[in-house]
Structures are given as structure tokens and as C-alpha cells.
PyMOL Python script that loads the backbone (N, CA, C, O; Angstrom):
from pymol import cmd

cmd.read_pdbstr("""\
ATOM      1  N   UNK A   1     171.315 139.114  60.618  1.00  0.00           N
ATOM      2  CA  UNK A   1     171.995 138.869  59.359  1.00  0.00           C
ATOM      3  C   UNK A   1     171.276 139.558  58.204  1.00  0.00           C
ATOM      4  O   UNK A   1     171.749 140.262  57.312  1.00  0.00           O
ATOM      5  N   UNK A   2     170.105 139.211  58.421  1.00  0.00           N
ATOM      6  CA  UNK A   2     169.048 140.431  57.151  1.00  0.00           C
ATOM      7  C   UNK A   2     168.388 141.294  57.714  1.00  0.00           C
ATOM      8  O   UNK A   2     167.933 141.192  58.853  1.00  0.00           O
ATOM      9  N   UNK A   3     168.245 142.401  56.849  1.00  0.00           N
ATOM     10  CA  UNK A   3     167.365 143.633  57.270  1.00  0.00           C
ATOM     11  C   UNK A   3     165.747 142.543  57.497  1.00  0.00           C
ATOM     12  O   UNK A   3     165.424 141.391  57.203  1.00  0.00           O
ATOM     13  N   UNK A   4     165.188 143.555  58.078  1.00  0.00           N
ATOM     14  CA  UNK A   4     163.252 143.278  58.161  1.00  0.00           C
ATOM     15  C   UNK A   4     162.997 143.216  56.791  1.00  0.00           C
ATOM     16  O   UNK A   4     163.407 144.076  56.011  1.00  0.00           O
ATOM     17  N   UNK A   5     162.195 142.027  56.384  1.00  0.00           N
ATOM     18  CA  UNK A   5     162.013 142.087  55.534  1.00  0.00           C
ATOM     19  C   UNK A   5     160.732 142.319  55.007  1.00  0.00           C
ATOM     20  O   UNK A   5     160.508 142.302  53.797  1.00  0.00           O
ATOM     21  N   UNK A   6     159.667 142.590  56.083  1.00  0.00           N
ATOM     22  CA  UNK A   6     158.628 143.421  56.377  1.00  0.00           C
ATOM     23  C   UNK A   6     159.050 145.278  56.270  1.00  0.00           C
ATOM     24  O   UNK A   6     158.250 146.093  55.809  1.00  0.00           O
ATOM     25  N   UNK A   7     159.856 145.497  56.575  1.00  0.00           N
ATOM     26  CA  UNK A   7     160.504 147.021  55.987  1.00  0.00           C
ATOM     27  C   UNK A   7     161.078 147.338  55.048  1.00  0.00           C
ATOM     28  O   UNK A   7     162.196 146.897  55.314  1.00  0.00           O
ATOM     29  N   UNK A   8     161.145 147.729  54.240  1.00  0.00           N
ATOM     30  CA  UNK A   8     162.309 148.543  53.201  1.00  0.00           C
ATOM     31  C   UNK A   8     163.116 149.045  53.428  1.00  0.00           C
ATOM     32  O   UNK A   8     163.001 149.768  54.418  1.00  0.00           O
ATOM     33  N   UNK A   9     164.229 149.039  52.846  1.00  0.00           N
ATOM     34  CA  UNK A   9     165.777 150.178  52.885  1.00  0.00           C
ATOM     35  C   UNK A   9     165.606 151.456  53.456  1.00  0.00           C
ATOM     36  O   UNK A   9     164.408 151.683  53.620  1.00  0.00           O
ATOM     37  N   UNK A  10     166.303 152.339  53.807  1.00  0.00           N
ATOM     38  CA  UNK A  10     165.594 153.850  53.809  1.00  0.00           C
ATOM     39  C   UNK A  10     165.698 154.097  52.674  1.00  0.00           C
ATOM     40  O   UNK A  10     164.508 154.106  52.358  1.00  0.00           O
ATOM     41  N   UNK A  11     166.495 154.415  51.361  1.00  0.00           N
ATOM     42  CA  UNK A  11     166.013 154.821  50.547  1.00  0.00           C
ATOM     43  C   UNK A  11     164.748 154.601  49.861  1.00  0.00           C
ATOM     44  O   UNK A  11     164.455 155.237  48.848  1.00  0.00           O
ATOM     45  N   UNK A  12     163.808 153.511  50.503  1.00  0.00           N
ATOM     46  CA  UNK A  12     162.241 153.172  49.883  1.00  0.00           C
ATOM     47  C   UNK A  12     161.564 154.681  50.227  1.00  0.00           C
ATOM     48  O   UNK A  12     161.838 155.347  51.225  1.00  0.00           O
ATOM     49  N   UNK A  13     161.085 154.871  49.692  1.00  0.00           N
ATOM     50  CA  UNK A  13     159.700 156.102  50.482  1.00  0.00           C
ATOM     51  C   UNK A  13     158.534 155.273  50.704  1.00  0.00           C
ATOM     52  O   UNK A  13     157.939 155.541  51.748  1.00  0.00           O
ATOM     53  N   UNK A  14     158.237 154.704  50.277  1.00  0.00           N
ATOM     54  CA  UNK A  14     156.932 153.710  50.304  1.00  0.00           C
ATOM     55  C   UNK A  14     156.912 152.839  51.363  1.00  0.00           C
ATOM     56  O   UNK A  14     157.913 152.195  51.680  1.00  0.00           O
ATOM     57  N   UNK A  15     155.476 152.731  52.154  1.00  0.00           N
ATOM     58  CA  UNK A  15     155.247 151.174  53.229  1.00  0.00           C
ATOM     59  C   UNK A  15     155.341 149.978  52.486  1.00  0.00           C
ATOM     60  O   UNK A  15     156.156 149.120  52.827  1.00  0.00           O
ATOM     61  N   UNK A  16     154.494 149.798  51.366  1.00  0.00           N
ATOM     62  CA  UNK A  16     154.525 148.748  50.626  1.00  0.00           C
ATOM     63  C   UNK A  16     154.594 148.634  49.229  1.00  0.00           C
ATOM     64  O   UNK A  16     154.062 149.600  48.682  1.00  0.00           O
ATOM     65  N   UNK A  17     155.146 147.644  48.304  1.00  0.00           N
ATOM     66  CA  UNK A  17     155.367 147.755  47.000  1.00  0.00           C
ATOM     67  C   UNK A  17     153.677 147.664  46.315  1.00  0.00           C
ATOM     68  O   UNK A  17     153.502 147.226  45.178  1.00  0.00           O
ATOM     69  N   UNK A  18     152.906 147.981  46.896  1.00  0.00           N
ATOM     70  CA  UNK A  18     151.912 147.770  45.843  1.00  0.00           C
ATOM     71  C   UNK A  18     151.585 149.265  44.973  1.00  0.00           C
ATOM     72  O   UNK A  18     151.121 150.312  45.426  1.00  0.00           O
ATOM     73  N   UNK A  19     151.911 149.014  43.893  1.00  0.00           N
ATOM     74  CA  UNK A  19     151.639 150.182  42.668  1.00  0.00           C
ATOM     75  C   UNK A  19     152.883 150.840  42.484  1.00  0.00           C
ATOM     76  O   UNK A  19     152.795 151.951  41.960  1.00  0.00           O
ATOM     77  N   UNK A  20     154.473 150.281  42.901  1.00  0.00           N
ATOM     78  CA  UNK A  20     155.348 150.937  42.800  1.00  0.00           C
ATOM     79  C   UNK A  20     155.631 150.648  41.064  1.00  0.00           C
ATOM     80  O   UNK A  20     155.421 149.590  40.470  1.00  0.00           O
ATOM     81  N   UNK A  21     156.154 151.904  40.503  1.00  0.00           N
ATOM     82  CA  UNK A  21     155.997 152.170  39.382  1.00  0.00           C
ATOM     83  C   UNK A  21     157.902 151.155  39.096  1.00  0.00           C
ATOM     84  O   UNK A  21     158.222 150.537  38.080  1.00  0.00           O
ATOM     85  N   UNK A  22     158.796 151.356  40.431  1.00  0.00           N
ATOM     86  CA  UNK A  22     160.266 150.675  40.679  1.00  0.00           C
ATOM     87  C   UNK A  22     160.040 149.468  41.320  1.00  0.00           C
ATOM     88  O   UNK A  22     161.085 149.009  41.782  1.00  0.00           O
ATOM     89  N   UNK A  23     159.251 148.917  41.480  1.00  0.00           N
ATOM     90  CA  UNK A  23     159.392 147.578  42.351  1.00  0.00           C
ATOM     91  C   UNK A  23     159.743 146.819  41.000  1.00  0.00           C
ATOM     92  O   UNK A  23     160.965 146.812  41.148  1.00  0.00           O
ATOM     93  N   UNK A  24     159.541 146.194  39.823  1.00  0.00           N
ATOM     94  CA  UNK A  24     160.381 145.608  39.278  1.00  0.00           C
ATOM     95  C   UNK A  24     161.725 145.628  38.896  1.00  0.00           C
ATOM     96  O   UNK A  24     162.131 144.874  38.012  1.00  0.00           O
ATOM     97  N   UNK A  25     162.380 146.340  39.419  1.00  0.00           N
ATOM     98  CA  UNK A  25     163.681 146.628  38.703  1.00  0.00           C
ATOM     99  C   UNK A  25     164.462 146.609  39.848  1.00  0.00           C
ATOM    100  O   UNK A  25     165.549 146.044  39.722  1.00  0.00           O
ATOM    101  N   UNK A  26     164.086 147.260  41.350  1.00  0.00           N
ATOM    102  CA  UNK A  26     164.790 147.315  42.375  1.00  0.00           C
ATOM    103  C   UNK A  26     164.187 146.722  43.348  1.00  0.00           C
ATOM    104  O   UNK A  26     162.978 146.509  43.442  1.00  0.00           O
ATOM    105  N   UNK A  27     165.445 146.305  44.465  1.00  0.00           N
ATOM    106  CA  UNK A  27     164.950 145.654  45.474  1.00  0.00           C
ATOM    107  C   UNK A  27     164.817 146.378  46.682  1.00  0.00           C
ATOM    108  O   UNK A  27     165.938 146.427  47.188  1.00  0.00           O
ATOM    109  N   UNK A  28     163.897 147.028  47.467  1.00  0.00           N
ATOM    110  CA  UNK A  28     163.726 147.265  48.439  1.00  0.00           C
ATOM    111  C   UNK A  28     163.628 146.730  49.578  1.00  0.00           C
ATOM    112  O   UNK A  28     163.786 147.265  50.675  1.00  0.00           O
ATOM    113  N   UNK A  29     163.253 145.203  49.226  1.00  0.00           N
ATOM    114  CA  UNK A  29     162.799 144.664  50.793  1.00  0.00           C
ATOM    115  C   UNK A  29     163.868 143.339  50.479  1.00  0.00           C
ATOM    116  O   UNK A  29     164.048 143.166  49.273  1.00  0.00           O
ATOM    117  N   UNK A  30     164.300 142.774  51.012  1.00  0.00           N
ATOM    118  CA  UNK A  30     165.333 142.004  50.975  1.00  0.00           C
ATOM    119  C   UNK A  30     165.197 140.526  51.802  1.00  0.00           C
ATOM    120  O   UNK A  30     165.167 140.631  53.028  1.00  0.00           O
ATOM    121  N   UNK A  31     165.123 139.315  51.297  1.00  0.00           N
ATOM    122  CA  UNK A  31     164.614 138.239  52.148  1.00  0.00           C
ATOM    123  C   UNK A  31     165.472 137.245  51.824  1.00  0.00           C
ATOM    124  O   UNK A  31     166.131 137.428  50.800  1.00  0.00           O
ATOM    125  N   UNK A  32     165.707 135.819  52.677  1.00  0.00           N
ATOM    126  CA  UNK A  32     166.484 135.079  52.613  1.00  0.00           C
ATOM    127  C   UNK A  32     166.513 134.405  51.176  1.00  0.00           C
ATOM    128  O   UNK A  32     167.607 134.091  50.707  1.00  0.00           O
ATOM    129  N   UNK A  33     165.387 134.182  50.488  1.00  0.00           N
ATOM    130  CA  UNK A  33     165.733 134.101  48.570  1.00  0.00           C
ATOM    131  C   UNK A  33     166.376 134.989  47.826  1.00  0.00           C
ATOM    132  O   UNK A  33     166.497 134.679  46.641  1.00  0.00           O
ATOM    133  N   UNK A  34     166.823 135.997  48.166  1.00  0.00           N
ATOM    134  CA  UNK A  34     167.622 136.631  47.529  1.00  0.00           C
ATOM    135  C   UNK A  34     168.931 136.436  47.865  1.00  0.00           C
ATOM    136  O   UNK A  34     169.732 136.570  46.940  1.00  0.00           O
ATOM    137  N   UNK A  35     169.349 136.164  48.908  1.00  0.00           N
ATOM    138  CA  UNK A  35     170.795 135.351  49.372  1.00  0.00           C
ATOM    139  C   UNK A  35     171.062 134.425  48.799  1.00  0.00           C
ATOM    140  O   UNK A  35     172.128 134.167  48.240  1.00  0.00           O
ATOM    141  N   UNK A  36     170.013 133.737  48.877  1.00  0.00           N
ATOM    142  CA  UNK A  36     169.844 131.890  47.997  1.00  0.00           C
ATOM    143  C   UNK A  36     170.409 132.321  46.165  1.00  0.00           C
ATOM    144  O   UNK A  36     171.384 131.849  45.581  1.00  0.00           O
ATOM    145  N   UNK A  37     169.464 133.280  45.667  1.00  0.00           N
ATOM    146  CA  UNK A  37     169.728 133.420  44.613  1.00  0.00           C
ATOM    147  C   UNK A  37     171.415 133.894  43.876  1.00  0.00           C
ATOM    148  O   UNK A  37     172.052 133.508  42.897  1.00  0.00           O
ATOM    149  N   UNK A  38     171.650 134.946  44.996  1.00  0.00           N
ATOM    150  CA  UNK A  38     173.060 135.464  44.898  1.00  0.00           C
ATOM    151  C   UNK A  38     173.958 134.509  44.700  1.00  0.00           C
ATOM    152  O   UNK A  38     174.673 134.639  43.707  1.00  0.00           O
ATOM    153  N   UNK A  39     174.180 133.170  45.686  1.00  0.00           N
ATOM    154  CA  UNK A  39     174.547 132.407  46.121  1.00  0.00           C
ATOM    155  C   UNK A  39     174.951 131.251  45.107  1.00  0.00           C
ATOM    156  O   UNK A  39     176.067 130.775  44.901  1.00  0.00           O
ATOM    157  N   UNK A  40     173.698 130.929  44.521  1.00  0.00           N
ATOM    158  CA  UNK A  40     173.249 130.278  43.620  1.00  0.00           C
ATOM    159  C   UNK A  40     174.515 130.461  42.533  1.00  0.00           C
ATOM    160  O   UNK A  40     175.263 129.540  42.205  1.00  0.00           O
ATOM    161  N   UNK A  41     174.603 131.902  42.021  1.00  0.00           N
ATOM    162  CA  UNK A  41     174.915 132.780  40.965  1.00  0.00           C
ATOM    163  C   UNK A  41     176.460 132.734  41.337  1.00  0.00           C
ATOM    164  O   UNK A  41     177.114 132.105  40.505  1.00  0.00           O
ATOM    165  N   UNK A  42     177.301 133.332  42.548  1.00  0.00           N
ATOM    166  CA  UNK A  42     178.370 133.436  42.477  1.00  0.00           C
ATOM    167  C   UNK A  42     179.301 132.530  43.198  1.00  0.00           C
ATOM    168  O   UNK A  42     180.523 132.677  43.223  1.00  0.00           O
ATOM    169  N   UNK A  43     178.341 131.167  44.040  1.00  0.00           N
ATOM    170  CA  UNK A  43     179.305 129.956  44.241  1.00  0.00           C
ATOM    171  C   UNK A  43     179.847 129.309  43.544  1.00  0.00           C
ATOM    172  O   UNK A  43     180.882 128.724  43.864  1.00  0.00           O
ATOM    173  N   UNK A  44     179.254 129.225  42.291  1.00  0.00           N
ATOM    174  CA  UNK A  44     180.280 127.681  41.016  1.00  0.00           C
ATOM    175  C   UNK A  44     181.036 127.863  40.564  1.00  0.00           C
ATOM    176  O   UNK A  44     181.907 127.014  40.374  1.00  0.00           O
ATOM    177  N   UNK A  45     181.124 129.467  40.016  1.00  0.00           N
ATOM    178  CA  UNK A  45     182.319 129.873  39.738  1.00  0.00           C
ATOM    179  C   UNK A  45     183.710 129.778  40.790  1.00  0.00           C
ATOM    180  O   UNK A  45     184.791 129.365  40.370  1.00  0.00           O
ATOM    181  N   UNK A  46     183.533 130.151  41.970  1.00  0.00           N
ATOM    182  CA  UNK A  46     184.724 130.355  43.092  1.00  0.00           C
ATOM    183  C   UNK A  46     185.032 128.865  43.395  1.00  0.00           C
ATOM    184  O   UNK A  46     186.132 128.395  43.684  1.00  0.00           O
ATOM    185  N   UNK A  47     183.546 128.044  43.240  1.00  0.00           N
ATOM    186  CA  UNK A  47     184.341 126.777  43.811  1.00  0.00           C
ATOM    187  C   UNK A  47     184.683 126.014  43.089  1.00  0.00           C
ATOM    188  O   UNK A  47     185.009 124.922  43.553  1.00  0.00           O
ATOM    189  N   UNK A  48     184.790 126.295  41.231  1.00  0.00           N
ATOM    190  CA  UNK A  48     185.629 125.501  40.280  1.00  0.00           C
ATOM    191  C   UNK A  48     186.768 125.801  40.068  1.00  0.00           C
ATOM    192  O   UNK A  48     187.601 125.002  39.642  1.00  0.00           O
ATOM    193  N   UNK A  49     187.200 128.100  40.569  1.00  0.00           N
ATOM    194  CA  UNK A  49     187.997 127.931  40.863  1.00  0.00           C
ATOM    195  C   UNK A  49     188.954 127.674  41.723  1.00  0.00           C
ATOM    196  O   UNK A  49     190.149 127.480  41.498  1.00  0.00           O
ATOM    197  N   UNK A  50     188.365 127.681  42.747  1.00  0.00           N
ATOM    198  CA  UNK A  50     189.304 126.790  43.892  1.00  0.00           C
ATOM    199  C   UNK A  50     189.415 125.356  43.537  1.00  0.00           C
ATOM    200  O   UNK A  50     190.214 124.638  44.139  1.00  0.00           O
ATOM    201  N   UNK A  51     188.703 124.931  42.650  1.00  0.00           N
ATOM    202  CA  UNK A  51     189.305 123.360  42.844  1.00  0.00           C
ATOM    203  C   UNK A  51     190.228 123.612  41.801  1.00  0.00           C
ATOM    204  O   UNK A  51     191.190 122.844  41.804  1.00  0.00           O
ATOM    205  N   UNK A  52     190.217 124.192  41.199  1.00  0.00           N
ATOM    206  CA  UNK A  52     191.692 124.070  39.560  1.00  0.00           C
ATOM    207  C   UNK A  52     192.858 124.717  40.129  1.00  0.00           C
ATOM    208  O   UNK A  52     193.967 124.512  39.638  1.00  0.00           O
ATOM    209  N   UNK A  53     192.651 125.688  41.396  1.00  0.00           N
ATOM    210  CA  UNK A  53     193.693 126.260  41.774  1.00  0.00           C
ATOM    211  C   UNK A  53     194.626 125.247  42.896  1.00  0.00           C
ATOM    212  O   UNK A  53     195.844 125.118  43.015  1.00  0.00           O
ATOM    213  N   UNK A  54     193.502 124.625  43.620  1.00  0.00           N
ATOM    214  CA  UNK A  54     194.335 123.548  44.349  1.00  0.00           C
ATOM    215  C   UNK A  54     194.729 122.654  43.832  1.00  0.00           C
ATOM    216  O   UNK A  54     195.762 122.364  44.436  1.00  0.00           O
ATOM    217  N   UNK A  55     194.465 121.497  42.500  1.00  0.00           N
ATOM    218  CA  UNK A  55     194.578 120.722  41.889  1.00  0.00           C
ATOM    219  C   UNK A  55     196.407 121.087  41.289  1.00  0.00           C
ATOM    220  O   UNK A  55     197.271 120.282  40.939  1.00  0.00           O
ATOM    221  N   UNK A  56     196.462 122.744  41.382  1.00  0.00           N
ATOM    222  CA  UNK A  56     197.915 122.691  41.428  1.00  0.00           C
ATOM    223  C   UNK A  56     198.597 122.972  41.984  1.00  0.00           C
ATOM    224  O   UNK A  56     199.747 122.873  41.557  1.00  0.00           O
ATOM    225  N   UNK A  57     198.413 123.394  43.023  1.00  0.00           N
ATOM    226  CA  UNK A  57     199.293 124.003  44.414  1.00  0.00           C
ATOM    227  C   UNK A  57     198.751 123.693  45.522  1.00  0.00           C
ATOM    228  O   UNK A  57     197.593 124.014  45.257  1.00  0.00           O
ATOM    229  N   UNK A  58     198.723 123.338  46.487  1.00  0.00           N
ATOM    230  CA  UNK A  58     198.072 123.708  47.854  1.00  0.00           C
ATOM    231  C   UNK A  58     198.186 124.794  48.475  1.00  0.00           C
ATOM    232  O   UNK A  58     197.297 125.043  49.290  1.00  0.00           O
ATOM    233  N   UNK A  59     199.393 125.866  48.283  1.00  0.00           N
ATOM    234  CA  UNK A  59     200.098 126.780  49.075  1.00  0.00           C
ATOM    235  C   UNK A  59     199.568 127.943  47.991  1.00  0.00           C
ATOM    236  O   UNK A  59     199.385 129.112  48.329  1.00  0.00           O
ATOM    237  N   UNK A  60     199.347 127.431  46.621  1.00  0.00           N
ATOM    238  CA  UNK A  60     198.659 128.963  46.363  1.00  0.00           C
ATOM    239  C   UNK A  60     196.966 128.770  46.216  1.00  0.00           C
ATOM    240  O   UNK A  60     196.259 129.562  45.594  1.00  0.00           O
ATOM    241  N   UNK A  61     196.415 127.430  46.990  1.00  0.00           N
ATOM    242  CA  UNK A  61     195.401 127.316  46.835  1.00  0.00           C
ATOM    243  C   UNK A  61     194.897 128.484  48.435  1.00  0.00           C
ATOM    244  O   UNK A  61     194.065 129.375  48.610  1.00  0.00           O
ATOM    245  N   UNK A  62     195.577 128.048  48.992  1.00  0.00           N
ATOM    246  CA  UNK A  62     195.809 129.064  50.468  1.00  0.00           C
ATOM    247  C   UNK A  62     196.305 130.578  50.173  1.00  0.00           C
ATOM    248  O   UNK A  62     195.934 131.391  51.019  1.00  0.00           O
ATOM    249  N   UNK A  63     196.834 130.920  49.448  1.00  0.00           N
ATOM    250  CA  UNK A  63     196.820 132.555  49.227  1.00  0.00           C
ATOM    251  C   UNK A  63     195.949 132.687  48.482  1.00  0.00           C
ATOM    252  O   UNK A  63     195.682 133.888  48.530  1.00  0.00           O
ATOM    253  N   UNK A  64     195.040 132.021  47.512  1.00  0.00           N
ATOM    254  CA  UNK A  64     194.179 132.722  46.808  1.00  0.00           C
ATOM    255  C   UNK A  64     192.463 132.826  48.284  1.00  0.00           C
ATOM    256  O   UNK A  64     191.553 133.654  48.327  1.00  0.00           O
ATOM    257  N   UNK A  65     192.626 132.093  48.835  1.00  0.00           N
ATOM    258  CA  UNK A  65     191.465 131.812  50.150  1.00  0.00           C
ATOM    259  C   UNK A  65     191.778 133.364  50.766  1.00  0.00           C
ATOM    260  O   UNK A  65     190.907 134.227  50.878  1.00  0.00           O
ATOM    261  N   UNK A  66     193.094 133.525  51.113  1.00  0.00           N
ATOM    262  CA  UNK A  66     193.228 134.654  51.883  1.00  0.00           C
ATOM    263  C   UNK A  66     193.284 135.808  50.798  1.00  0.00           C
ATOM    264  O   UNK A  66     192.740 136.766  51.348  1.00  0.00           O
ATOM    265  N   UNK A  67     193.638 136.143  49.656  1.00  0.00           N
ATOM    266  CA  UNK A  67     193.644 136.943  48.299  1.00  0.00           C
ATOM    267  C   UNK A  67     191.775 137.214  48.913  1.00  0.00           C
ATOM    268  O   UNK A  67     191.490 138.027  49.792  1.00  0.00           O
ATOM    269  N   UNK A  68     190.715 136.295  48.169  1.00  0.00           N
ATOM    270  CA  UNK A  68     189.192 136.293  48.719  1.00  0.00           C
ATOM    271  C   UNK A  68     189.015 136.615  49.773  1.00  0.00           C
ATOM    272  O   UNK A  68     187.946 137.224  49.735  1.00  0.00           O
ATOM    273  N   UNK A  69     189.301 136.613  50.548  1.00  0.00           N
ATOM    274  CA  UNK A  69     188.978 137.214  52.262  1.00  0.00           C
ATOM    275  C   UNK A  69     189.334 138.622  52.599  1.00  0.00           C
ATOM    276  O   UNK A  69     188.729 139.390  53.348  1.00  0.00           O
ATOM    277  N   UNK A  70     190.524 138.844  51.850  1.00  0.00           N
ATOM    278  CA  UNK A  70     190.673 140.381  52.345  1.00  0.00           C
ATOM    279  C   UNK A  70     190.358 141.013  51.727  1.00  0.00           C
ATOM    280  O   UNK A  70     190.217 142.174  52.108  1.00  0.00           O
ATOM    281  N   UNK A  71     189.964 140.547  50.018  1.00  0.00           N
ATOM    282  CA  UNK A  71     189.202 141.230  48.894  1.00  0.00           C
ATOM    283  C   UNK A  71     187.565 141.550  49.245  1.00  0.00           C
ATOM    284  O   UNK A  71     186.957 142.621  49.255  1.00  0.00           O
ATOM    285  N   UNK A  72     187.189 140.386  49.484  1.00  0.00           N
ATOM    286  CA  UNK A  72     185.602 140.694  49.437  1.00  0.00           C
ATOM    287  C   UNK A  72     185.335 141.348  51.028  1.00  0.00           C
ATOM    288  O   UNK A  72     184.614 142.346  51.039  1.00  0.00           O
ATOM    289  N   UNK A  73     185.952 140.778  52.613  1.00  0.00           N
ATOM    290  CA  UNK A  73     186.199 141.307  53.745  1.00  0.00           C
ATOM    291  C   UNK A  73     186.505 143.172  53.691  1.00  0.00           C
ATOM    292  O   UNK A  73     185.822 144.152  53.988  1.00  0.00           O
ATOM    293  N   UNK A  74     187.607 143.010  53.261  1.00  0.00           N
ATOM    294  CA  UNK A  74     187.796 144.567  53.141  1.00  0.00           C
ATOM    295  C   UNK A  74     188.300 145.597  52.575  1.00  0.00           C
ATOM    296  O   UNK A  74     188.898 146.584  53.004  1.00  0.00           O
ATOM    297  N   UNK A  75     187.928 145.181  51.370  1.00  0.00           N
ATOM    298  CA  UNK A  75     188.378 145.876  50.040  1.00  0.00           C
ATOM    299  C   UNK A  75     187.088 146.246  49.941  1.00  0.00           C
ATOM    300  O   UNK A  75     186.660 147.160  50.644  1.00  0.00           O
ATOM    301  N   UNK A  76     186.176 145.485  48.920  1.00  0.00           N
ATOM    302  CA  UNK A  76     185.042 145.248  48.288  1.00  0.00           C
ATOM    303  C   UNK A  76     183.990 146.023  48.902  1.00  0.00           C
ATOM    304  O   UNK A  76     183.330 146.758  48.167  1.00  0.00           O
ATOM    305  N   UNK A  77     183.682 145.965  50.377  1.00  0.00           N
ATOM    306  CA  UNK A  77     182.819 146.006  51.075  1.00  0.00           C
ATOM    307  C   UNK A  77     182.803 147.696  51.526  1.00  0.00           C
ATOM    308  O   UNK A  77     181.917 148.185  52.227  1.00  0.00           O
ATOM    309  N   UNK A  78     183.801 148.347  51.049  1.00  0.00           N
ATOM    310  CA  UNK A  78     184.364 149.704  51.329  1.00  0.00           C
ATOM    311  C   UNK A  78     184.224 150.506  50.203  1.00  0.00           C
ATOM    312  O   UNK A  78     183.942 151.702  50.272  1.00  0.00           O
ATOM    313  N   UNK A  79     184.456 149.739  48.902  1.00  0.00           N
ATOM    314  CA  UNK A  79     184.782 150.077  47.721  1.00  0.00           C
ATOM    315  C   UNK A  79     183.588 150.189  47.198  1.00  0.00           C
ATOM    316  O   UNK A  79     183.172 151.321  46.952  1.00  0.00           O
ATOM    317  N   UNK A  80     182.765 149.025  46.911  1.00  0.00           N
ATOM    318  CA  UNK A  80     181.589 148.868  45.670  1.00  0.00           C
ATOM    319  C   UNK A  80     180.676 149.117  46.596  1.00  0.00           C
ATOM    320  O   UNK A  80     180.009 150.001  46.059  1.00  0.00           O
ATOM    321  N   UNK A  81     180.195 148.909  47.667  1.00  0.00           N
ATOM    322  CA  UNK A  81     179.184 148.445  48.581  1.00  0.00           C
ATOM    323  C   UNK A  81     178.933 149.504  49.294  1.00  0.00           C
ATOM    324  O   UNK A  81     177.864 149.406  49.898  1.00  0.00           O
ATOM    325  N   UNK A  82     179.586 150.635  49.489  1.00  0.00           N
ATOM    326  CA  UNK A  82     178.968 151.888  50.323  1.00  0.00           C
ATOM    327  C   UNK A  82     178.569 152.716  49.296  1.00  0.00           C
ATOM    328  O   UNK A  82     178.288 153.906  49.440  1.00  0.00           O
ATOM    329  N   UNK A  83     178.532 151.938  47.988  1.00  0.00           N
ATOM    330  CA  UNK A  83     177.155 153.089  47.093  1.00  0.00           C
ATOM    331  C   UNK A  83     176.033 152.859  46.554  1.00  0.00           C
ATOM    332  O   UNK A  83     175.243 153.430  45.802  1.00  0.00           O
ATOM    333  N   UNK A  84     176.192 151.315  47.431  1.00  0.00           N
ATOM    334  CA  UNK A  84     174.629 150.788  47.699  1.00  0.00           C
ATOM    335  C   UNK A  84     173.774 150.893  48.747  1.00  0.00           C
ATOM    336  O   UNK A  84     174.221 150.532  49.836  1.00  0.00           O
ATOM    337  N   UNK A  85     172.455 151.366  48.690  1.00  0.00           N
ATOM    338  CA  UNK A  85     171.346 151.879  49.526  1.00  0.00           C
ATOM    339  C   UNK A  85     171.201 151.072  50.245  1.00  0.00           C
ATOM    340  O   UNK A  85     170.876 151.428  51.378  1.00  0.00           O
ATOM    341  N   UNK A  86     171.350 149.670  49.991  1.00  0.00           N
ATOM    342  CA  UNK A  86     171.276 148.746  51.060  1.00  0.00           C
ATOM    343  C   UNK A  86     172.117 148.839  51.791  1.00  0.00           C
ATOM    344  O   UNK A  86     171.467 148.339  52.709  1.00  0.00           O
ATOM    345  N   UNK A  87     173.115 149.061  52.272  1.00  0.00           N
ATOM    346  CA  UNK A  87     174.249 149.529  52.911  1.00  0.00           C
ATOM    347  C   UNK A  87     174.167 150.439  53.709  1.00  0.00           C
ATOM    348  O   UNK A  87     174.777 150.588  54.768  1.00  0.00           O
ATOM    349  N   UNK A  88     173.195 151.259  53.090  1.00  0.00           N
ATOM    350  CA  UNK A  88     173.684 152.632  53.399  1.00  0.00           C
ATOM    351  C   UNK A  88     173.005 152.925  54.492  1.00  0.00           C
ATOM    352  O   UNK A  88     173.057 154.072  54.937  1.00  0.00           O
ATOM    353  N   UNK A  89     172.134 151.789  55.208  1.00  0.00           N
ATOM    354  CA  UNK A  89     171.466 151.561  56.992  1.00  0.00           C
ATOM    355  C   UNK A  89     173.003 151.563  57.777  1.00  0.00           C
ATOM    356  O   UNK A  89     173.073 151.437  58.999  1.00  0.00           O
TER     357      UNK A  89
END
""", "prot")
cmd.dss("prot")
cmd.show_as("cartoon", "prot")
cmd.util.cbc("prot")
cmd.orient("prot")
């Protein structure tokens, strides 16, 4: 599910972040707190709006689930995400 997080991306050149002049700004090595954090960041939003969206429909609370699935599944992941280095393993 995660890269090594003892390794870097290929785009790193470096073994380790010590003295990287980019280690604050970018992420090279990637570990389960950064999922957490993502997570953190873009669950409350989706799941306040799923509850306001079901609170009035059930049937478009169910197309917006599948609307999210084929958006972030295979739209998104084609679109924004293959011009990220992390990806790009």
C-alpha cells in the first residue's frame, strides 16, 4: 500500500534527507503519517457532505458515492496524479 519508506521516490537523488537543501518543502519518503494527515484534511469535508446530501435524498446520496468513485478511481488518478513523482514509480 506504501512505497519503502526507508527509500525515496525516484525522483530523490539522495540516500538520505540529511542536508537536503528540499527536504522541507517536499516529500520524498512517504510514511503512514502522511496518509493520517491527508486523511485528517480531506475526510470532514466529504463526510458532512454526504451527510447533507443524504439528509435529502437517498438516491442522490447514492449517485453522488458513485459521482466520488469514478471521479477520484478514474478520472483523478489519470488526470492530476500522473504529474506527480510519486506516481511516477
Amino acid at each position: 500500500m506504501f512505497l519503502n519508506a526507508e527509500k525515496p521516490i525516484q525522483t530523490c537523488q539522495a540516500d538520505t534527507c540529511d542536508g537536503c537543501a528540499v527536504h522541507p518543502s517536499i516529500h520524498c519518503h512517504f510514511k503512514l503519517k502522511d496518509l493520517i494527515h491527508f486523511l485528517l484534511i480531506s475526510l470532514p469535508p466529504f463526510l458532512l457532505g454526504g451527510v447533507g446530501i443524504y439528509k435529502q435524498s437517498v438516491w442522490l446520496f447514492v449517485f453522488w458515492i458513485l459521482i466520488v468513485i469514478a471521479f477520484f478511481g478514474f478520472v483523478e488518478i489519470r488526470v492530476m496524479c500522473s504529474h506527480c513523482p510519486h506516481y511516477a514509480e
